[in-house]
Backbone as a printed PyTorch tensor [residue, N CA C, xyz], in Angstrom:
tensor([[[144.3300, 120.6350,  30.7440],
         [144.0620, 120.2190,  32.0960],
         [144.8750, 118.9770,  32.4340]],

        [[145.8900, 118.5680,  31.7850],
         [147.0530, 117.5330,  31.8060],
         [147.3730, 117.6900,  33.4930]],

        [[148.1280, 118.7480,  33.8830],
         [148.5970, 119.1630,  35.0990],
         [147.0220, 118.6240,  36.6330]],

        [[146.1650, 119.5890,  36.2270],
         [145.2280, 119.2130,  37.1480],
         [144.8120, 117.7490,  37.0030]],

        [[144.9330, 117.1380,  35.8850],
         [144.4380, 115.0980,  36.0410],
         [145.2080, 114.5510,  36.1470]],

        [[147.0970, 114.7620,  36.4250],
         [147.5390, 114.1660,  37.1970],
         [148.2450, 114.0700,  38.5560]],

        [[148.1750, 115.4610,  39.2200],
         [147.8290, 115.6770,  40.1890],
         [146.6530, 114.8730,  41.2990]],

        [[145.7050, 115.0570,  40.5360],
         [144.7680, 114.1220,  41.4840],
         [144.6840, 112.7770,  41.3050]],

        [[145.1800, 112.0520,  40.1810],
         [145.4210, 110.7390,  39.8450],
         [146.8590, 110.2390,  40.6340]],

        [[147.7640, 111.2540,  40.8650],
         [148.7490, 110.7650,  41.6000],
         [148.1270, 110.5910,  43.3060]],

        [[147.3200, 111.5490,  43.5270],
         [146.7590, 111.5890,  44.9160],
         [145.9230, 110.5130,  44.8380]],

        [[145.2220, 110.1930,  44.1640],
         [144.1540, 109.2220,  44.2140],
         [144.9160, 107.6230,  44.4260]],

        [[146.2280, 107.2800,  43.8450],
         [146.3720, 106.1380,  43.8220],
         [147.9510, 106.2700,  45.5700]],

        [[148.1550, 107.3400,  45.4100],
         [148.5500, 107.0290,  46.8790],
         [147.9770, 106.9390,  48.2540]],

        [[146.7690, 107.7180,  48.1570],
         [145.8900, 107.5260,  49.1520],
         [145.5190, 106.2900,  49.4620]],

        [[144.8890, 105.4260,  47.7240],
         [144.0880, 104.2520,  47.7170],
         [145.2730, 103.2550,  48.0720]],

        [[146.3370, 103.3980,  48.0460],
         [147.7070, 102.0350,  48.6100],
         [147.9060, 102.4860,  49.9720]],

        [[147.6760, 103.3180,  50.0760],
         [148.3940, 103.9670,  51.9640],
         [147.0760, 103.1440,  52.8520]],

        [[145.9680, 103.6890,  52.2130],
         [144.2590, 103.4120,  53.0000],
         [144.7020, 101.7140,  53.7480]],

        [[144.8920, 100.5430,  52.6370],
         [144.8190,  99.5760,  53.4400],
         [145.9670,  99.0990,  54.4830]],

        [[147.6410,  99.6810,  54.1550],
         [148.6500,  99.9610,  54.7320],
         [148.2240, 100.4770,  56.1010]],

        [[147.7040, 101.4230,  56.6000],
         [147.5260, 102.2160,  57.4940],
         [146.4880, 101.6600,  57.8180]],

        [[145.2770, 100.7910,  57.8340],
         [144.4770,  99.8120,  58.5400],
         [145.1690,  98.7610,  58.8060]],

        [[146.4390,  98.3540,  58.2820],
         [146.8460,  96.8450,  58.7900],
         [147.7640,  97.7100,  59.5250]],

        [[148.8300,  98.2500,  59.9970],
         [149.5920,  99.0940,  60.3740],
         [149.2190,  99.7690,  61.9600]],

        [[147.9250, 100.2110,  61.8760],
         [147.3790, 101.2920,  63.0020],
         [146.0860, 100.9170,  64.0480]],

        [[145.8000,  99.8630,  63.0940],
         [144.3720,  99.2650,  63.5440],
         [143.2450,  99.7680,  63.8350]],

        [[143.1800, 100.9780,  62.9970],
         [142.1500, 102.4290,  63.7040],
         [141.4540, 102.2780,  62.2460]],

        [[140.0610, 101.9430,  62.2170],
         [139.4090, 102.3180,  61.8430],
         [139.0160, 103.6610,  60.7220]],

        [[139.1450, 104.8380,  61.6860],
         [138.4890, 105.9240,  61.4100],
         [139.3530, 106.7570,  60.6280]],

        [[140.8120, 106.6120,  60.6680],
         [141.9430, 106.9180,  59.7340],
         [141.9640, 106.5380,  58.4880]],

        [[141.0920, 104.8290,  58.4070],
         [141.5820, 104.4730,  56.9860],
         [140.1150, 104.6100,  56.4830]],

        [[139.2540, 104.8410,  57.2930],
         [138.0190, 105.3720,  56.4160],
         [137.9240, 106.7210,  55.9070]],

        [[138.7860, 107.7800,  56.4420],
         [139.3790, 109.0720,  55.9120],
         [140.0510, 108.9910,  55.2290]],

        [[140.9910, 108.2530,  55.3080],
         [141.9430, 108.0490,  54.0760],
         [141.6260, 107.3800,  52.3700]],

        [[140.4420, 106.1500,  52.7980],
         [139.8530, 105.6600,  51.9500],
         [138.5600, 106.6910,  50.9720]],

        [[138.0010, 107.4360,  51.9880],
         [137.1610, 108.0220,  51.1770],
         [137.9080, 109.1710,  50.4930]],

        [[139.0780, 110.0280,  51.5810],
         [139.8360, 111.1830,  50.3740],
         [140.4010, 110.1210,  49.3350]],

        [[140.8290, 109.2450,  48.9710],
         [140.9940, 108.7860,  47.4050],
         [139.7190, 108.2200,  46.8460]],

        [[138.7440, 107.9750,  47.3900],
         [137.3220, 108.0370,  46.0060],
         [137.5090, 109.7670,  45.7910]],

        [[137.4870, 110.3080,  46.4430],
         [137.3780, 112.1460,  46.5450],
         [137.9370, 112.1240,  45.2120]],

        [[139.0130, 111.6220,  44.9130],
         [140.3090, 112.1520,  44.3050],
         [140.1980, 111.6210,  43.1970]],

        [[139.2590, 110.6080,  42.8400],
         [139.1100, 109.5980,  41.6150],
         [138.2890, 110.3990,  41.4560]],

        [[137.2540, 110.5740,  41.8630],
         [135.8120, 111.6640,  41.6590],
         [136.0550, 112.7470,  40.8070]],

        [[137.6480, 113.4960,  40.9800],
         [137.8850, 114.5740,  40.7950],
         [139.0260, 114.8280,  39.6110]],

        [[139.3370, 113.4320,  40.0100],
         [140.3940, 113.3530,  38.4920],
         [139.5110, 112.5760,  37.4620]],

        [[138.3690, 112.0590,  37.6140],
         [137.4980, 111.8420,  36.6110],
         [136.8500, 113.0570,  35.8720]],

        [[136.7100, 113.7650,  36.7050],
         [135.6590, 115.0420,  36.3470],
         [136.7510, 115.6860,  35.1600]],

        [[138.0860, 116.1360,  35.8500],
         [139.1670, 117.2880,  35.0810],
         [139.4520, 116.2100,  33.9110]],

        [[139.0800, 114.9460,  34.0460],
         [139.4540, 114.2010,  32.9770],
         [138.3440, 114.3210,  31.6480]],

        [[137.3620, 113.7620,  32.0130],
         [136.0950, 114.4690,  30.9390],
         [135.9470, 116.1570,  30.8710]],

        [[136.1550, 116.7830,  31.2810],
         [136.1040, 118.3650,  31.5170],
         [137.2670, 118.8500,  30.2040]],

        [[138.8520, 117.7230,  30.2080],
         [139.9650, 118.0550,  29.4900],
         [139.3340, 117.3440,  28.4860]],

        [[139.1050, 117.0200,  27.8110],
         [138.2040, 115.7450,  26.9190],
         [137.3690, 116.9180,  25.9640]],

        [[136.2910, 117.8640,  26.6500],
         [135.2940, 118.7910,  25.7790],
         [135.8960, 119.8820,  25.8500]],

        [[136.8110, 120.1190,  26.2660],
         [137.4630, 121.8870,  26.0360],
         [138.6890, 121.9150,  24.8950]],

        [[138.7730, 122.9380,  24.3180],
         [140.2040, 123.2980,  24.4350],
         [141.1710, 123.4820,  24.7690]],

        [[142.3730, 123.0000,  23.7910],
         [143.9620, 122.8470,  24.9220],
         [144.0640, 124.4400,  25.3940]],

        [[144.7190, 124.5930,  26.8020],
         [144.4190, 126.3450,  27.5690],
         [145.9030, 125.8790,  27.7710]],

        [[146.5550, 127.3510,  27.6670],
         [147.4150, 128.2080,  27.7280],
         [148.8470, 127.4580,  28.2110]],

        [[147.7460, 126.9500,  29.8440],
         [148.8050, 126.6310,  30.7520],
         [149.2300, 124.6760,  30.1930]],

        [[148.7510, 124.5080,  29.1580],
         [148.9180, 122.9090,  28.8250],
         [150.1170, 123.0550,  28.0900]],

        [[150.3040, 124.2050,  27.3990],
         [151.3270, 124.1390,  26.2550],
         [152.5570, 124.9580,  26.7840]],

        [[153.6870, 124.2320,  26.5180],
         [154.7560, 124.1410,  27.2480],
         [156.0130, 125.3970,  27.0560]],

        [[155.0580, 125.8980,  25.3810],
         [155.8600, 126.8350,  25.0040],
         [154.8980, 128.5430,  25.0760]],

        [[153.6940, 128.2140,  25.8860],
         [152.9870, 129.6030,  26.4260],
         [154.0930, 130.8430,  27.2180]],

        [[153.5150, 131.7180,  26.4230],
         [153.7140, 132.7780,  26.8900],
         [152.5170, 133.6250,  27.8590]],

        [[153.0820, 134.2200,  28.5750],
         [151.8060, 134.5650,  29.9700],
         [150.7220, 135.4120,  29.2070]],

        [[151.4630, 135.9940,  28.3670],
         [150.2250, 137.1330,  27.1010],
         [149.2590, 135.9570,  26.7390]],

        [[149.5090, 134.5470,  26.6070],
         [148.4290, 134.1310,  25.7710],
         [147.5090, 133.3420,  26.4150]],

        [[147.4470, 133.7480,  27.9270],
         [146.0800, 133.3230,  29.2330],
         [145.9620, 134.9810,  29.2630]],

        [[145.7740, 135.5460,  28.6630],
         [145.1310, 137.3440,  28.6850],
         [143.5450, 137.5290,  28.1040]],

        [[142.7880, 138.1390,  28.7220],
         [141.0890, 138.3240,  28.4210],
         [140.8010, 138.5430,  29.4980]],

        [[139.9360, 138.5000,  29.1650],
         [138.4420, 139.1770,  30.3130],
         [137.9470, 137.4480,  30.9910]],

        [[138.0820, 137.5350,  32.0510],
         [137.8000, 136.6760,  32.8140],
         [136.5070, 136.7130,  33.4350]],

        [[136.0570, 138.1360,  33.0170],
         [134.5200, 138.2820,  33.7910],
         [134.3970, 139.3890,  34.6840]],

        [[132.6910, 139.9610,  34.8640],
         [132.8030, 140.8360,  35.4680],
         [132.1820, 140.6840,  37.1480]],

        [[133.4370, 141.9950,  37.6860],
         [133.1110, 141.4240,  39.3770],
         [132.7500, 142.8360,  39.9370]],

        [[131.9730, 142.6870,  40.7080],
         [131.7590, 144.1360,  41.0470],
         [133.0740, 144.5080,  41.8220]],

        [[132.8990, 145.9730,  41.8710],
         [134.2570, 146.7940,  42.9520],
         [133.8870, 146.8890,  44.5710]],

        [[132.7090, 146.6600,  45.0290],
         [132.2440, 146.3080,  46.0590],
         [131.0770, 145.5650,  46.4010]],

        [[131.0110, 144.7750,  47.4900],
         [129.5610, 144.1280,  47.7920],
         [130.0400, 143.4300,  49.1290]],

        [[128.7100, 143.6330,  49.7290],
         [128.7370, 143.4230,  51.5510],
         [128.0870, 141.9310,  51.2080]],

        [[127.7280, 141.3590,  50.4070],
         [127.2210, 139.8950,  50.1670],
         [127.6250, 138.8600,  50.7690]],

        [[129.3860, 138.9680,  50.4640],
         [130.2420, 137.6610,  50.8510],
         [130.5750, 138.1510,  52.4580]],

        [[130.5670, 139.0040,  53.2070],
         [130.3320, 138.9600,  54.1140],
         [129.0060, 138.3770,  54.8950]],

        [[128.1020, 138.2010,  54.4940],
         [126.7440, 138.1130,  55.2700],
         [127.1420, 136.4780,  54.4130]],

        [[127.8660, 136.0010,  53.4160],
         [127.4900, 134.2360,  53.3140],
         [128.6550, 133.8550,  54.7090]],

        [[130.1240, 134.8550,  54.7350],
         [130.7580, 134.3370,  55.6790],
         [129.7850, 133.9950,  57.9050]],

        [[129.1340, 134.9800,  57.5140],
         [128.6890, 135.1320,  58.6170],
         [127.3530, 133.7480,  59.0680]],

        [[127.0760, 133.2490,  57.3910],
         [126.4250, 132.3960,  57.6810],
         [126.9060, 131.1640,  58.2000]],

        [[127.6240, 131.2360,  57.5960],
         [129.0320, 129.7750,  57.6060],
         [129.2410, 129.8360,  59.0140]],

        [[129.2510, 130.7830,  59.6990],
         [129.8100, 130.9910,  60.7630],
         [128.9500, 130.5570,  61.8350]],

        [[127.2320, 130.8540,  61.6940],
         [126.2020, 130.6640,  62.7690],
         [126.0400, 129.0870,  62.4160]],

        [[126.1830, 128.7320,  61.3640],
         [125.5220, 126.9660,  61.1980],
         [126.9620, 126.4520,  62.0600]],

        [[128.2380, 127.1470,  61.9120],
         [129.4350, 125.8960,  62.3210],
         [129.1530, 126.2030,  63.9420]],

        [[128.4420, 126.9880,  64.2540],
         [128.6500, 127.6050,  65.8150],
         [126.5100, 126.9560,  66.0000]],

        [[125.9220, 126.2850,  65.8870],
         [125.0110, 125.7440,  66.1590],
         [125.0860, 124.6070,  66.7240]],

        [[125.7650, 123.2670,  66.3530],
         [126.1630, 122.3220,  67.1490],
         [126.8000, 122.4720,  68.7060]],

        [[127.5220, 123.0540,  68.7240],
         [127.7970, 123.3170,  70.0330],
         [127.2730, 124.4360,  70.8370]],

        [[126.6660, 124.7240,  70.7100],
         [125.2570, 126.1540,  70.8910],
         [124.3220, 125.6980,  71.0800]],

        [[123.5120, 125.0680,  70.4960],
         [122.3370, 124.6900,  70.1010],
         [121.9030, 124.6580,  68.5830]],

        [[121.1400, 123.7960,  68.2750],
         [120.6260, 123.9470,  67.0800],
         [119.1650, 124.8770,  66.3060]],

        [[119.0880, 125.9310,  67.4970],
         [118.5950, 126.7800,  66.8320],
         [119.7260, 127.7060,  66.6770]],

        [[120.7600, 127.9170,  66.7530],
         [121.7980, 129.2660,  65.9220],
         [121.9030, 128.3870,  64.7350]],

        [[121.6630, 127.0090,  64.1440],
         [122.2850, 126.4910,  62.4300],
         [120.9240, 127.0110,  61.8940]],

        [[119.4200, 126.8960,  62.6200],
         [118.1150, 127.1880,  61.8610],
         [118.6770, 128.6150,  61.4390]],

        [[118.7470, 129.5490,  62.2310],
         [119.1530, 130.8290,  62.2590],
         [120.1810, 131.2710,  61.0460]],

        [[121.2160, 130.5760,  60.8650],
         [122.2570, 130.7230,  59.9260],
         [122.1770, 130.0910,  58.6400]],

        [[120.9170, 129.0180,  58.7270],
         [120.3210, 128.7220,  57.2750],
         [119.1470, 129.5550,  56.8180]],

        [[118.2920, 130.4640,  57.6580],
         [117.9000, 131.8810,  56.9410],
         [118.7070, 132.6810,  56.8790]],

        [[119.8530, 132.9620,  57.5210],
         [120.4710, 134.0910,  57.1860],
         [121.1500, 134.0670,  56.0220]],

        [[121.2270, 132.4190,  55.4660],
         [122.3350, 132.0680,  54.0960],
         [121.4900, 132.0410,  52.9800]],

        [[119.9480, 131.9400,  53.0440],
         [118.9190, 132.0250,  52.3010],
         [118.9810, 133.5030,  51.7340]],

        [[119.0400, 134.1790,  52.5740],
         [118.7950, 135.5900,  52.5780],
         [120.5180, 136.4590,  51.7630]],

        [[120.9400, 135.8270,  52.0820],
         [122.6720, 136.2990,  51.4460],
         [122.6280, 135.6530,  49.9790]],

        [[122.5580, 134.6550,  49.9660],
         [123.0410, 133.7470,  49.0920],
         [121.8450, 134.2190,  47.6230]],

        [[120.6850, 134.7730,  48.2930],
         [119.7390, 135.2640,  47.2790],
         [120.4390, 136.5730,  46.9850]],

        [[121.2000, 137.5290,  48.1320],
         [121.3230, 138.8410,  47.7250],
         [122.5990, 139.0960,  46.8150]],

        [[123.3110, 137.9240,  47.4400],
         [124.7300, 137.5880,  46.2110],
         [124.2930, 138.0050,  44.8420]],

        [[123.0980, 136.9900,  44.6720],
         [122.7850, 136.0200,  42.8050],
         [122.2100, 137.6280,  42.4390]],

        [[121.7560, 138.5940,  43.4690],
         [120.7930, 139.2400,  43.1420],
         [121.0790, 141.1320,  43.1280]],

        [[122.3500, 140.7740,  43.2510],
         [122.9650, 142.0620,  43.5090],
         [123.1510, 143.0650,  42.2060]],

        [[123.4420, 143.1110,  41.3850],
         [122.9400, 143.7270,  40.1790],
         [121.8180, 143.9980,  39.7200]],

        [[120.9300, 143.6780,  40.4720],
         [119.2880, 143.9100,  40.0190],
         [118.7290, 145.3690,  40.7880]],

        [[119.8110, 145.7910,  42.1590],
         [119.5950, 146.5960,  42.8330],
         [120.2020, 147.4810,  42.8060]],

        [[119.5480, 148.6700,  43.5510],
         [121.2540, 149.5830,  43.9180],
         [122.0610, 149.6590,  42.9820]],

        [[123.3140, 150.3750,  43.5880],
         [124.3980, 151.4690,  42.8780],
         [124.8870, 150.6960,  41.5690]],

        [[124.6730, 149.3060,  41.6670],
         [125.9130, 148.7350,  40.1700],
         [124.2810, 147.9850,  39.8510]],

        [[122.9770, 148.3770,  39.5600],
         [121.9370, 147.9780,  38.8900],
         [122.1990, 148.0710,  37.3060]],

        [[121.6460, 146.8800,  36.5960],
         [121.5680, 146.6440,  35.6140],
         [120.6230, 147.2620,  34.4840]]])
């Protein structure tokens, strides 16, 4: 995970030098508080891939002399169909469309994500690909 922790360590420390640049620079507020919080984001995240690279094993893509055969396995099993991720998209969709609607379409789209998000976890228990 070399590649992914310095990636975000490079993002993290240009963000965090630009953040006060672009408050003395622009005088806006709300830019360098976006800017300031995407580099905690980015420390957050290159901390994580940093302890994460720390308890795993070196993978495939770290070693310089990999061959693509040796990231090969079973990655897991996915079903060949399911209407699930449609009904979470659709949820996503009534909560972002509630604010400017009203806030009964987000009540509405947080049962409907209750109701998906259970049938996702729960989809092998039923029906055609039952366990």
């Amino acid at each position: 995970m070399k590649v992914e922790r310095w990636v975000f360590t490079g993002l993290a420390i240009f963000l965090l030098v630009m953040t006060p640049i672009y408050w003395l620079s622009a005088h806006e507020i709300a830019g360098a508080l976006a800017l300031g919080l995407a580099g905690l984001m980015s420390v957050m995240i290159a901390g994580y891939v940093l302890a994460v690279g720390r308890r795993i094993d070196a993978r495939p893509e770290d070693d310089k002399e990999a061959e693509v055969i040796d990231g090969a396995g079973t990655l897991g099993f996915f079903p060949p169909t399911s209407i699930w991720p449609f009904w979470c998209g659709v949820t996503v969709a009534l909560i972002c469309l509630g604010p400017p609607f009203g806030w009964w379409l987000s009540v509405l789209g947080v049962a409907v994500g209750v109701w998906a998000v259970c049938g996702w976890a729960f989809q092998f228990y039923r029906g055609e690909y039952a366990h």
